[in-house]
N, C-alpha and C positions, 0 to 999 in steps of 0.2 A: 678327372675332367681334362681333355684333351685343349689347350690352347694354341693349337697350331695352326696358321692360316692353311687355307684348303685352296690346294694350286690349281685345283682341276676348274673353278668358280672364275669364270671371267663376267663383271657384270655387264660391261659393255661392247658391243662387238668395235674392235680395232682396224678390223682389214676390209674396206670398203672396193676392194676392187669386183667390179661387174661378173654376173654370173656369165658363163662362155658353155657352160654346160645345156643351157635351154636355145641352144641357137637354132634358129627357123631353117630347115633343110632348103634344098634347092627348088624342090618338086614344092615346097609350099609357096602360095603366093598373098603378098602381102600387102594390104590397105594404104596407100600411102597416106590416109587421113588419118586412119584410127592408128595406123601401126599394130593390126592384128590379124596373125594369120588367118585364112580360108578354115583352116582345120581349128584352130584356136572360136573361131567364131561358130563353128558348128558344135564345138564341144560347151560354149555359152547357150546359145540356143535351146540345148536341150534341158534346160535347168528348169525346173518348176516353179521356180521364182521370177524368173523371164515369161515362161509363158502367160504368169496371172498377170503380172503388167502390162505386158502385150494386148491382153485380154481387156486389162482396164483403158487403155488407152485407143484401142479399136472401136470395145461396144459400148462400157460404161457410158465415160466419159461423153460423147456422142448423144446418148438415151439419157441422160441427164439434163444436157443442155437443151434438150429437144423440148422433154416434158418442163423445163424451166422457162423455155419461151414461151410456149405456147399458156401456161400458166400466167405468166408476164402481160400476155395481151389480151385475157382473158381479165387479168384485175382492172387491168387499165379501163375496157368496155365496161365492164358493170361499174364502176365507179362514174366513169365519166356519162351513163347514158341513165343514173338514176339522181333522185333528188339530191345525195350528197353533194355532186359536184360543187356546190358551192361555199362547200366545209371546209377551214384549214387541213384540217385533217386528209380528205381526199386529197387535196392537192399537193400534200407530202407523203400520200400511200400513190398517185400517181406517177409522181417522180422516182420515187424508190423502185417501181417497178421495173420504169423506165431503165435507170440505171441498171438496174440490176438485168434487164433484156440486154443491154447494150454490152454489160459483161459476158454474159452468156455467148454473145456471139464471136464476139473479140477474143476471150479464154480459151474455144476450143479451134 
């Protein structure tokens, strides 16, 4: 059995100095918000994990809050326009609605 420490093994990297190897050419032009290039952003973009978010963020999200309002004031009318209304109950399935319309709109 060999007990020799193994010199090749560094466990932790020592030399913190910045990569200069990935430096942004001339011809690219760069965000001064994101700090990412043109090219940088277009080789993101094409990622299919971008695009499904994209995707949720455009239609989902959107079609959710839609059919959750419109669901929202549809509880609220049948509650408030039949004999419940004057149930505890209605009057805490109104408000939740309520609220819950009121995130819906504010979330997206």
């Amino acid at each position: 059995m060999d007990t020799s420490p193994d010199t090749d093994f560094i466990p932790f990297q020592t030399d913190f100095t910045p990569n200069t190897t990935a430096a942004v050419s001339d011809a690219d032009t760069v965000d001064p918000v994101s700090n990412v290039s043109v090219a940088q952003e277009a080789e993101f973009t094409a990622h299919v994990e971008y695009q499904v978010a994209r995707w949720l963020l455009l239609v989902y999200r959107p079609t959710c809050a839609a059919f959750g309002m419109t669901g929202n004031i549809l509880s609220i009318i049948v509650v408030m326009t039949t004999s419940l209304r004057h149930s505890p109950t209605a009057v805490y399935m109104v408000t939740l609605a309520a609220l819950d319309w009121v995130l819906s709109v504010f979330a997206c």
